[in-house]
C-alpha positions as CSV (number, residue, x, y, z in Angstrom):
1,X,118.8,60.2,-38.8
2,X,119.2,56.7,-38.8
3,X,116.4,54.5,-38.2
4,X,118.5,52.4,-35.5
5,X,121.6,52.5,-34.0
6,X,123.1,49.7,-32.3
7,X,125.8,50.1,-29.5
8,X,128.1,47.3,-28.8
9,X,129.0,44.4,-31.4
10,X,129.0,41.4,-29.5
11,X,126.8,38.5,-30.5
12,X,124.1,40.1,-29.5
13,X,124.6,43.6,-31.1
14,X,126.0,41.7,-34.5
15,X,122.9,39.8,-34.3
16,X,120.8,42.3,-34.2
17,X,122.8,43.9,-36.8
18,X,122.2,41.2,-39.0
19,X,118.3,41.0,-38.8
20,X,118.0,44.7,-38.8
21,X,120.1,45.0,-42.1
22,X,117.9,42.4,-43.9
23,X,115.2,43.9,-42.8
24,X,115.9,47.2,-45.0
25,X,116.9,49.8,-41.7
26,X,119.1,52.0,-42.0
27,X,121.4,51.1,-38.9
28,X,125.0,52.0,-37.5
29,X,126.6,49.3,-35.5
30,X,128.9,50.9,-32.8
31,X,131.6,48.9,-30.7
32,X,134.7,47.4,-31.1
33,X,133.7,43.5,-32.3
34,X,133.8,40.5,-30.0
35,X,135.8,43.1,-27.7
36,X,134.9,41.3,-24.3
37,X,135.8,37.9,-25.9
38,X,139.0,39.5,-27.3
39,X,140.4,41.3,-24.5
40,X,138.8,40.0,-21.1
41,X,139.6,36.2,-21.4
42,X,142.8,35.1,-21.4
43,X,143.9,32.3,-24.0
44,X,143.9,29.2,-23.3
45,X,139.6,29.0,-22.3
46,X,136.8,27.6,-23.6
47,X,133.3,28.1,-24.5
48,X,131.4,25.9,-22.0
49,X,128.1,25.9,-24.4
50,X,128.4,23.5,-26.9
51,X,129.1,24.6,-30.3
52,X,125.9,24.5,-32.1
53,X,124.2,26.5,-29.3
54,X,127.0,29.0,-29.9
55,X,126.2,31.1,-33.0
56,X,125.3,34.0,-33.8
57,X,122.3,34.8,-35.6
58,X,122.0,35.9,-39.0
59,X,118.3,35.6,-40.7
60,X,119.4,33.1,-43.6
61,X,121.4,31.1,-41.1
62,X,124.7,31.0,-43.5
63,X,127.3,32.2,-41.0
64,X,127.3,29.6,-38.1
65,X,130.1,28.7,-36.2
66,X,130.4,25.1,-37.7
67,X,130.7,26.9,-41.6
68,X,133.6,29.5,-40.0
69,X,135.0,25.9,-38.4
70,X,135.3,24.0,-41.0
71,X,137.0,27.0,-43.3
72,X,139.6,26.5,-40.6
73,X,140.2,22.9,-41.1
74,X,138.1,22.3,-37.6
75,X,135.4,20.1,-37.0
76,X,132.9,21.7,-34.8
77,X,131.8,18.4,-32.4
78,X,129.0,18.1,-30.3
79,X,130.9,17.4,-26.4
80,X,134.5,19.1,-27.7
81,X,134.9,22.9,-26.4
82,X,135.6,25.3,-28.7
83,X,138.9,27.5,-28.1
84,X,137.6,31.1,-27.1
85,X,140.3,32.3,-29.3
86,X,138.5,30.8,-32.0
87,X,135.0,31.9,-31.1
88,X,135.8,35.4,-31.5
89,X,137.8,35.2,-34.2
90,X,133.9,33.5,-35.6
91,X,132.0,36.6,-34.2
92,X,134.9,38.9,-36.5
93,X,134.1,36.7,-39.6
94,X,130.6,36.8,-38.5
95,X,130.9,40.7,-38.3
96,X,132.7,40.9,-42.1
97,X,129.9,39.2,-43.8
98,X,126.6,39.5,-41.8
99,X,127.0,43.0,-40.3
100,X,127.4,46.3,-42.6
101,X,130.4,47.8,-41.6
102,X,130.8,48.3,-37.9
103,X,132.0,51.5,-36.5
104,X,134.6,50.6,-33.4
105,X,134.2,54.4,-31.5
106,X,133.0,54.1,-28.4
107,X,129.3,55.4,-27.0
108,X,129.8,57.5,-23.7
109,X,126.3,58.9,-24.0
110,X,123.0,58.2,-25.4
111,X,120.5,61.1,-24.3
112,X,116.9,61.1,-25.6
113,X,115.8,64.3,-27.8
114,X,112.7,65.2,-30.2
115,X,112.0,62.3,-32.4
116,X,114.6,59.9,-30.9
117,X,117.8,59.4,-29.3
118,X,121.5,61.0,-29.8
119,X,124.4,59.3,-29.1
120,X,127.6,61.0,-28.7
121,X,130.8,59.0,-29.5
122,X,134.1,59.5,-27.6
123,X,135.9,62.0,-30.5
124,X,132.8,63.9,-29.7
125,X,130.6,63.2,-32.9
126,X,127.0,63.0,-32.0
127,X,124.6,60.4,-34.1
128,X,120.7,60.3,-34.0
129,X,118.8,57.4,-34.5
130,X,114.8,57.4,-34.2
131,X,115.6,53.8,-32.0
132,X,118.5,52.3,-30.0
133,X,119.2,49.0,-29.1
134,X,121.8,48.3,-26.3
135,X,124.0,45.5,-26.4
136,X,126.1,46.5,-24.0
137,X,127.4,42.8,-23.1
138,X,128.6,42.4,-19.6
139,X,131.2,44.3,-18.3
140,X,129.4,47.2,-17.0
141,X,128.0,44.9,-15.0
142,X,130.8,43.4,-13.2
143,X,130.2,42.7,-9.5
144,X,132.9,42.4,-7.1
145,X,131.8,41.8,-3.2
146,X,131.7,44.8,-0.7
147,X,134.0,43.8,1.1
148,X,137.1,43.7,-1.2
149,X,135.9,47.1,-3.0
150,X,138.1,49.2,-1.0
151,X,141.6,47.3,-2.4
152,X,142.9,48.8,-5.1
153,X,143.7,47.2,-8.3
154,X,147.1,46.2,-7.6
155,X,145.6,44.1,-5.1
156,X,142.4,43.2,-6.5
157,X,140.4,42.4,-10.0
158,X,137.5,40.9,-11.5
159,X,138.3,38.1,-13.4
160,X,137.0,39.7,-16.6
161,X,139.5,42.1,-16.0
162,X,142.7,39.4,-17.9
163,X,143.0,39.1,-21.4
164,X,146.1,37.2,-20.2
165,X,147.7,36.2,-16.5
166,X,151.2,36.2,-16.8
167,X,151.2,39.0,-14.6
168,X,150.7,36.0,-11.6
169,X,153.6,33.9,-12.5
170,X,155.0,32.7,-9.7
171,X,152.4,34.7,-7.4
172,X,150.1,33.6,-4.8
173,X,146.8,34.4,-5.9
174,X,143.2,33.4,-4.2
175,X,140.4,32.9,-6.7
176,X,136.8,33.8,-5.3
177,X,133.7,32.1,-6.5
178,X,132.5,28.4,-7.1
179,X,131.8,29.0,-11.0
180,X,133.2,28.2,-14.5
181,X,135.1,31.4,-14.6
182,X,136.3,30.8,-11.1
183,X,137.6,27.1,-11.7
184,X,139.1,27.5,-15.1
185,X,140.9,30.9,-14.0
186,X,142.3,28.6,-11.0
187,X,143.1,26.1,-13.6
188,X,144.6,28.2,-16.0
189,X,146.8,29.6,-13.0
190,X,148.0,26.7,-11.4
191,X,148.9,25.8,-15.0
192,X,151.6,28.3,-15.6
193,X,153.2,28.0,-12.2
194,X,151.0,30.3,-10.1
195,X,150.3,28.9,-6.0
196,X,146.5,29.4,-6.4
197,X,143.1,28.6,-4.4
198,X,139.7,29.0,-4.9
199,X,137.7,30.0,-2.0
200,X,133.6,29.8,-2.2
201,X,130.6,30.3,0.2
202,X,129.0,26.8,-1.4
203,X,130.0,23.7,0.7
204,X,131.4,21.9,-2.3
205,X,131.3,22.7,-6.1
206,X,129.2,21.6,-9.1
207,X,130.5,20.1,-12.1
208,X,128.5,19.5,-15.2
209,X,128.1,16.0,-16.7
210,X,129.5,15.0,-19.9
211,X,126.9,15.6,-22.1
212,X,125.4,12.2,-23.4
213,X,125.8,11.2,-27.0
214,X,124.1,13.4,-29.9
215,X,122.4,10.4,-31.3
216,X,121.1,8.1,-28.8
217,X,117.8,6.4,-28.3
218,X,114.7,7.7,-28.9
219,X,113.5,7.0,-25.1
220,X,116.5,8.7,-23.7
221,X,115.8,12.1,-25.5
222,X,112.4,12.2,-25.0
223,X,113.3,12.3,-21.4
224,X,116.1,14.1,-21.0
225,X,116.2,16.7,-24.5
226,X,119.1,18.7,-25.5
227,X,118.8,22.0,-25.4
228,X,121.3,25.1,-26.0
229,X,121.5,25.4,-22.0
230,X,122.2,21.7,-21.3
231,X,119.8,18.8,-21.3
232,X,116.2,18.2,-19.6
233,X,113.1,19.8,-19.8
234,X,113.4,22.5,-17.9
235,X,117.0,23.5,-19.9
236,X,114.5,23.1,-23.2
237,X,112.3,25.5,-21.7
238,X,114.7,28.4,-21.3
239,X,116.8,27.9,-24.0
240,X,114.0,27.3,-26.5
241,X,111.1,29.6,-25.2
242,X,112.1,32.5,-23.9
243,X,108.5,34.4,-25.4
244,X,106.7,31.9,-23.0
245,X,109.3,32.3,-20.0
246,X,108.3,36.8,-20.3
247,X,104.8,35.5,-19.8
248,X,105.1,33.8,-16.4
249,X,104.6,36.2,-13.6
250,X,107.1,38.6,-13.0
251,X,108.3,37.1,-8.8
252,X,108.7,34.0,-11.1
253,X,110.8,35.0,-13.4
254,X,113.5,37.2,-11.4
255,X,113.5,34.1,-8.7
256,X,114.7,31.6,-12.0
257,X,116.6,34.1,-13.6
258,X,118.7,34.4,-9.7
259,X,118.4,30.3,-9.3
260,X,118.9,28.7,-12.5
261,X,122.2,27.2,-14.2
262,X,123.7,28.1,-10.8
263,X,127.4,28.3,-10.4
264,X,129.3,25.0,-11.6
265,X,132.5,23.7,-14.0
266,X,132.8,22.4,-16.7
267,X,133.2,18.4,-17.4
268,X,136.5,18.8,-18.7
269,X,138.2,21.2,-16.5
270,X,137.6,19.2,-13.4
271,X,140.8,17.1,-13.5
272,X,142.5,20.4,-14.1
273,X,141.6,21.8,-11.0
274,X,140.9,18.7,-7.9
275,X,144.2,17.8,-8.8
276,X,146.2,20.6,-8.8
277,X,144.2,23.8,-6.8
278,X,143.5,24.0,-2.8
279,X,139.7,24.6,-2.1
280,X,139.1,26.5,0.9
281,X,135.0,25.8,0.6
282,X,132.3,27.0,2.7
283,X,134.0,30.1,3.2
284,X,132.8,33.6,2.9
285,X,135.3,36.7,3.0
286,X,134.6,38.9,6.1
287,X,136.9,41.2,6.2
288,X,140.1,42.2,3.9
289,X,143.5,44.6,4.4
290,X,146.0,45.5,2.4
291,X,149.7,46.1,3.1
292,X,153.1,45.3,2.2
293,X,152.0,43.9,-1.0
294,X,149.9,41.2,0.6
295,X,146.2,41.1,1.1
296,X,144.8,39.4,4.1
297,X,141.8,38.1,4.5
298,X,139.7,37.1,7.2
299,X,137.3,34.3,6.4
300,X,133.8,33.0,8.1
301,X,132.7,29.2,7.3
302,X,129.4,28.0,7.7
303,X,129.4,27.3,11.2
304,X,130.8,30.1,11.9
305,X,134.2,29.6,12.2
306,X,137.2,32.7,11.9
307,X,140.0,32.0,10.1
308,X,142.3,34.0,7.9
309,X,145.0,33.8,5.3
310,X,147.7,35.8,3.0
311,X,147.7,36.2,-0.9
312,X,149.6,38.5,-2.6
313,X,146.3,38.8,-5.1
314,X,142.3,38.1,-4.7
315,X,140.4,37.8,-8.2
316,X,136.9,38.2,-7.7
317,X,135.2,35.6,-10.5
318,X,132.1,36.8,-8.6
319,X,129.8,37.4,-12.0
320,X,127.9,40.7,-13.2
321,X,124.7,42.0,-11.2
322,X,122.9,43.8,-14.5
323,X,120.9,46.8,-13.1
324,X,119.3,50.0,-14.4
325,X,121.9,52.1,-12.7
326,X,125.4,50.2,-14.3
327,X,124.0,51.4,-17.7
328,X,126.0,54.5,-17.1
329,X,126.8,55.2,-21.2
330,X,122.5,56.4,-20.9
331,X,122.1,60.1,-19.3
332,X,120.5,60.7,-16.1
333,X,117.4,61.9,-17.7
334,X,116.7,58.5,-19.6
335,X,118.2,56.3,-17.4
336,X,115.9,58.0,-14.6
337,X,112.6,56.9,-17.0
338,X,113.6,53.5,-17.0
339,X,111.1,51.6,-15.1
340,X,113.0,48.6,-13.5
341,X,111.5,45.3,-12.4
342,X,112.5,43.7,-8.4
343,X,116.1,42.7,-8.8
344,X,116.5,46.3,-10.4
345,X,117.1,45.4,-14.0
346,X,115.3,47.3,-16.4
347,X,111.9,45.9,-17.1
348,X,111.5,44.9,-20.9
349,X,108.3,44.0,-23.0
350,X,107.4,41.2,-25.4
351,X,109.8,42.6,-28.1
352,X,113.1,43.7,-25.7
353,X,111.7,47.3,-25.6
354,X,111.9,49.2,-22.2
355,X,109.8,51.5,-20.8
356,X,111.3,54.3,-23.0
357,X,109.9,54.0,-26.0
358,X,112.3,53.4,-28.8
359,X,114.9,52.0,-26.6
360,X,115.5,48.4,-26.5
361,X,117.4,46.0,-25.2
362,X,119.5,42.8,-25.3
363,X,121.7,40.6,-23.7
364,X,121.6,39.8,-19.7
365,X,120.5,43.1,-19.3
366,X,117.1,41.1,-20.0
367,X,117.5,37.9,-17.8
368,X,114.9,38.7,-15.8
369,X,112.6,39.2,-18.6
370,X,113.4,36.6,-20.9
371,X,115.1,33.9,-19.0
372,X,118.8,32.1,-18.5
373,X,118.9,32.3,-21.9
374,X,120.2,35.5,-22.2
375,X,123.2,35.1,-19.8
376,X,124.6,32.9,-22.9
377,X,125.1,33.2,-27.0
378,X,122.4,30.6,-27.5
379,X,120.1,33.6,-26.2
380,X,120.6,35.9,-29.4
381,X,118.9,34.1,-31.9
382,X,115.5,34.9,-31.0
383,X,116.9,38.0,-29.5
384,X,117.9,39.3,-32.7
385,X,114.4,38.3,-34.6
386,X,112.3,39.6,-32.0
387,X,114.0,43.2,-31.1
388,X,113.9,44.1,-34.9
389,X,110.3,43.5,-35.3
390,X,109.8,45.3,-32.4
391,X,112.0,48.3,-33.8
392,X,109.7,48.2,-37.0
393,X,106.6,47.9,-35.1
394,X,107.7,51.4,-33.7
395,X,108.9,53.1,-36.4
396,X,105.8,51.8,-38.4
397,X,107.7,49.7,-41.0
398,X,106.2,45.9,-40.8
399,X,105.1,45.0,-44.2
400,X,107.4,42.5,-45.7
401,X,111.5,43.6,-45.3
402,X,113.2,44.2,-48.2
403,X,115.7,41.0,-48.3
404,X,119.3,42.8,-48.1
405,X,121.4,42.9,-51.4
406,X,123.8,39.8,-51.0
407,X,127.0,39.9,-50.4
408,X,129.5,37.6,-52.8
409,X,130.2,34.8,-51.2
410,X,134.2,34.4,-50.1
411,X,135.7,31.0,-49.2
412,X,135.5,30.8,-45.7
413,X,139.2,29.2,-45.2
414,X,140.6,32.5,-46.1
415,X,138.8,35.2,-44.1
């Protein structure tokens, strides 16, 4: 029996990987590696984050995304987006020297049983672990409005749904939401020849500023800090203290985690999108039908106002919702114990662990406990540290971890 198993290898799951390794555990990591950041986003993006609030967490802090960079022959610059194309191929270096060998079969059901959990993989193995921690990323938790839910696929998708978009050559295709995935999907679109539009409920969009300089006057960061969620004092707040964010009351912290770092774009995909994309704002769909391989849609604006229009294709860049009951890889049974907090995710404690004991979690599964942070990478640093002392506080094991055997250092140009 394993002392933990981890399921999913993102940056969360390598992270915790990472710290639970060098802490002496006996671990399995399950999940194909960066798989979301692989296969969901076609080339072409970027990471809105900057680069040095983009790594993932290992406990000696060797494997950062600036060290993988500049094996590449790339500078990683404060105010220059990374290529998402090379942030995962990062997390998969990352993976090779942090991580102990990942296993890339998939979970499809962790159950609870005497002494722990079992996990059985899709060829029908079945694993025990004495703990779990899930780090399921986000795509079981893709939300796509009501109203379009009834279109089939041929018609409709989630933009996490395209690794690539050739497939809308030459299409019409309508683009909901106000966001960064909205915009730079629209951008992206238009880009390769697509007629594209972006329709959102908000009465204009939000771009983020350039960020201002790295090095700047004493006076100007003092009042306006960097932070790995963007600059200010609040930012600083959730990116850098997410243990104090799970000790404000709990109405507080599901109404910042709805609120904060709201929908907006990027500085630099603006010019990509005024120019080039029609913005049918302050609309909300009302209605939608499918025939003839066209989708219509009937549209409300704010002041109430009908009107409606044709698309051969609607991608809903409409986010994730993250609640108990999208966490569908967990049985009825434990998925039933999970105590869940107002906007129904599951309710976590001061070290990620749910109401079941011995199951933890991580990522924006645990928004609402531990802030913004944990929508984005920056959030897995002190995710990582704090789950695995939690995991040894239950299994009993917190004197001093043994320091994991190192592994021989390879020149990072050649991985």
């Amino acid at each position: 029996m394993y002392d933990l198993l981890v399921v999913g290898a993102g940056p969360y799951g390598l992270s915790v990987a990472s710290h639970a390794a060098a802490a002496g555990l006996s671990l399995r990591v399950l999940g194909r590696p960066m798989a979301s950041w692989r296969d969901h986003m076609p080339d072409g993006m970027f990471l809105k984050s900057e680069p040095w609030a983009s790594n993932l967490s290992d406990p000696e802090d060797r494997w950062r995304l600036d060290t993988y960079c500049a094996g590449q022959g790339v500078r990683a610059r404060h105010g220059e987006p990374i290529p998402v194309e090379m942030f995962a191929s990062y997390g998969l270096w990352f993976a090779r020297n942090a991580v102990p060998e990942v296993d890339e079969r998939t979970v499809v059901r962790v159950s609870a049983v005497p002494g722990g959990f079992e996990a059985v993989l899709a060829d029908g193995e079945i694993l025990h672990a004495r703990t779990v921690a899930l780090a399921v990323g986000v795509l079981p938790f893709i939300e796509v409005p009501a109203v379009l839910r009834e279109l089939g696929p041929s018609y409709v998708s989630h933009s996490s749904h395209h690794g690539d978009l050739d497939r809308f050559r030459g299409r019409d295709v309508t683009v909901i939401g106000g966001g960064q995935a909205a915009l730079e999907t629209a951008a992206l679109l238009a880009e390769q020849g697509s007629r594209v539009r972006v329709l959102a409920r908000a009465g204009r969009l939000n771009w983020n500023d350039v960020p201002p300089a790295w090095e700047r006057p004493w006076w100007e960061s003092a009042r306006t800090p960097h932070s790995g969620l963007g600059c200010g004092w609040r930012n600083w707040f959730y990116a850098e203290r997410p243990g104090l964010f799970h000790r404000l009351p709990e109405t507080t912290r599901a109404r910042i985690a709805a609120t904060a770092l709201g929908p907006a774009g990027a500085w630099w995909v603006r010019d990509r999108v005024e120019p080039a994309v029609e913005l049918l704002l302050g609309h909300e769909v009302s209605a939608a039908h499918a025939s003839d391989g066209a989708v219509r849609l009937e549209t409300v604006s704010r002041d109430g106002e009908l009107t409606s229009l044709e698309t051969e294709h609607v991608i809903a860049a409409t986010g994730f919702k993250a609640t108990r009951e999208r966490l569908g890889l967990l049985s009825d049974e434990l998925r039933g114990e999970l105590a869940a907090v107002a906007d129904g995710s599951p309710e976590v404690g001061r070290d990620f662990e749910s109401s079941v004991p011995g199951l933890f979690m991580a990522g924006l599964v645990t928004a609402s406990g531990f802030g913004p942070a944990m929508r984005f990478v920056h959030g897995a640093t002190f995710t990582a540290g704090t789950l695995v002392r939690g995991v040894r506080r239950r299994l009993g094991t917190m004197p001093v971890p043994v320091r994991q055997q190192r592994r021989e250092a390879r020149d990072p140009a050649r991985r």
